[in-house]
C-alpha positions in Angstrom: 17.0 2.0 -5.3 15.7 3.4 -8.7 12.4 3.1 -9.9 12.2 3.2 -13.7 9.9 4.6 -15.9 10.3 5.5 -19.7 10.0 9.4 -18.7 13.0 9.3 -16.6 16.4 10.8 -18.2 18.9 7.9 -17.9 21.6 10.6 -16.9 19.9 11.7 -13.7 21.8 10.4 -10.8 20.4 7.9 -8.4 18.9 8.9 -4.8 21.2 8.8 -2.1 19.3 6.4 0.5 21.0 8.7 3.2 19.5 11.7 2.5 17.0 13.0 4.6 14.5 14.1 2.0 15.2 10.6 0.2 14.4 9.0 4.1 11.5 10.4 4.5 9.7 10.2 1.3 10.4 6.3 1.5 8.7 6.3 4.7 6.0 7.8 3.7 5.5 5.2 1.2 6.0 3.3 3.3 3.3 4.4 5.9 1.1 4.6 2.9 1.5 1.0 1.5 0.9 -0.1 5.2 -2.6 2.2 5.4 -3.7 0.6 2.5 -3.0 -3.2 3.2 -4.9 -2.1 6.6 -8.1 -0.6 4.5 -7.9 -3.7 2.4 -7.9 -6.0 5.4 -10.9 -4.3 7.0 -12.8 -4.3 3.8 -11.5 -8.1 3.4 -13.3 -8.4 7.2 -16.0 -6.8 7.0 -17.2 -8.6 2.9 -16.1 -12.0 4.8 -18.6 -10.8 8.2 -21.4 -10.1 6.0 -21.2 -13.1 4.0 -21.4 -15.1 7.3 -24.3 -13.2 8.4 -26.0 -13.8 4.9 -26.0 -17.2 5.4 -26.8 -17.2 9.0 -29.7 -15.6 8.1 -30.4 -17.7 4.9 -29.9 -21.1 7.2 -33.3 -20.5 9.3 
């Protein structure tokens, strides 16, 4: 797998996937990505409970 960007030098050779430094920087992106959708979730929660309490308190 090869992420391009227009700074990379098209004769640089490609990560081996097997490589232990290669392994673990993908999962650490990996961990990442997955912190993030968790923070988004939570934020997603808590906007979504406070609406629902707005109105709750807006319905008496």
């Amino acid at each position: 797998m090869r992420l391009h960007h227009r700074w990379d030098d098209e004769d640089r050779p490609e990560p081996h996937l097997t490589d232990p430094a290669t392994a673990a920087a993908f999962s650490r992106a990996a961990r990442d990505v997955r912190i993030v959708k968790v923070i988004h979730l939570g934020l997603l929660a808590l906007g979504i409970g406070l609406l629902a309490f707005a109105l709750l308190i807006r319905a008496r």
